[in-house]
C-alpha positions as CSV (number, residue, x, y, z in Angstrom):
1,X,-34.2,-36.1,-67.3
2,X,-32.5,-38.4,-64.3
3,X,-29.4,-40.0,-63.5
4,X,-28.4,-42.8,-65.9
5,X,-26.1,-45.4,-64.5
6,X,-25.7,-46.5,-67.5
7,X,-23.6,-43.5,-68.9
8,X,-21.5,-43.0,-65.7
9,X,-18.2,-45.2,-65.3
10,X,-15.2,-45.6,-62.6
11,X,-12.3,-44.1,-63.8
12,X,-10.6,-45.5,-60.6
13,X,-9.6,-44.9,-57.1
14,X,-11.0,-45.5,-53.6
15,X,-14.1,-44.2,-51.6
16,X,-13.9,-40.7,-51.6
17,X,-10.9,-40.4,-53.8
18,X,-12.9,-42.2,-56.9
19,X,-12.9,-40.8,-60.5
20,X,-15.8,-41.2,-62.2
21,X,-16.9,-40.1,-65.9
22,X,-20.5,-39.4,-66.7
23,X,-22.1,-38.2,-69.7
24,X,-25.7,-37.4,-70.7
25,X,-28.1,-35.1,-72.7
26,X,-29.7,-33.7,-69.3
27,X,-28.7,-29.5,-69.0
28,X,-25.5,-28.3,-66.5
29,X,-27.8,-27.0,-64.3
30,X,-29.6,-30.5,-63.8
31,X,-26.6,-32.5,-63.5
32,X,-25.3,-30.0,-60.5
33,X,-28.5,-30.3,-58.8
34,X,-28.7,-32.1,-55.3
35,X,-30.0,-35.4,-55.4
36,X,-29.2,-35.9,-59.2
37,X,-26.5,-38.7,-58.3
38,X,-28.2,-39.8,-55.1
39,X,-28.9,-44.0,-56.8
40,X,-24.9,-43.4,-57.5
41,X,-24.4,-44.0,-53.9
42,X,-25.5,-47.4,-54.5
43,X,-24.6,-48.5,-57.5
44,X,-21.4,-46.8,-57.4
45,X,-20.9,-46.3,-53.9
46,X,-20.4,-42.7,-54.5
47,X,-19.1,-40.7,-51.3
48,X,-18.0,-37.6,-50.2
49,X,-14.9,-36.3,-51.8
50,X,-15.0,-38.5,-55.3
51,X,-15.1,-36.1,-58.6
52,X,-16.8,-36.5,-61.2
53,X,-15.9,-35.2,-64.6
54,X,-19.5,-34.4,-66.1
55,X,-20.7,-34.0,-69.6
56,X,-23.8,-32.5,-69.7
57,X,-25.3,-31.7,-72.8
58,X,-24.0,-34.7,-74.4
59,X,-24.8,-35.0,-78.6
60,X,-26.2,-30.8,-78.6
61,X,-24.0,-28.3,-76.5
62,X,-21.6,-30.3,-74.6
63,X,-20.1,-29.1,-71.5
64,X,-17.6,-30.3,-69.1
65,X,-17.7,-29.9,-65.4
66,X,-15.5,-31.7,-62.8
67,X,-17.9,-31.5,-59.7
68,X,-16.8,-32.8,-56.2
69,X,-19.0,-35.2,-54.5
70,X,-20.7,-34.8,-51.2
71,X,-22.8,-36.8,-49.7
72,X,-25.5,-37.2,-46.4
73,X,-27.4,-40.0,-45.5
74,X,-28.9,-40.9,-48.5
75,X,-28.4,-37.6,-51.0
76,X,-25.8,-36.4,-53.3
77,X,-24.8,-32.9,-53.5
78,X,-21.7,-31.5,-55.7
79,X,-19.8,-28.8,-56.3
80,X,-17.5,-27.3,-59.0
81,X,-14.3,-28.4,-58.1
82,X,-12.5,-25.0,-58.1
């Protein structure tokens, strides 16, 4: 599956200190993949340094990540915040 803006909300904050929550059916491994939240960077304006707190596997195995946002140009990478 993709991204689904429609799932993902501000929690608050400022560029590149933003909490956002996200949730969605798609696998871990999916959701932490580059470019998964690159049409974030629009719609949200998501830049290096926000978090997002991820629920992946959303209504069969949830799991919750907190990932840490980077971003170049035009593609999102995270990271598990550690």
């Amino acid at each position: 599956m993709t991204f689904d803006s429609t799932t993902m909300r501000l929690m608050g904050g400022v560029p590149g200190q933003q909490l956002f929550l996200y949730r969605t059916a798609d696998a871990a491994a999916s959701v932490g993949a580059s470019g998964y939240f690159n049409n974030a960077i629009a719609e949200y304006n998501l830049s290096s340094g926000d978090i997002v707190l991820a629920v992946s596997g959303f209504g069969v195995l949830p799991v919750l990540d907190a990932l840490v946002v980077s971003v170049n140009a035009t593609t999102a990478t995270t990271s598990p915040l550690a």
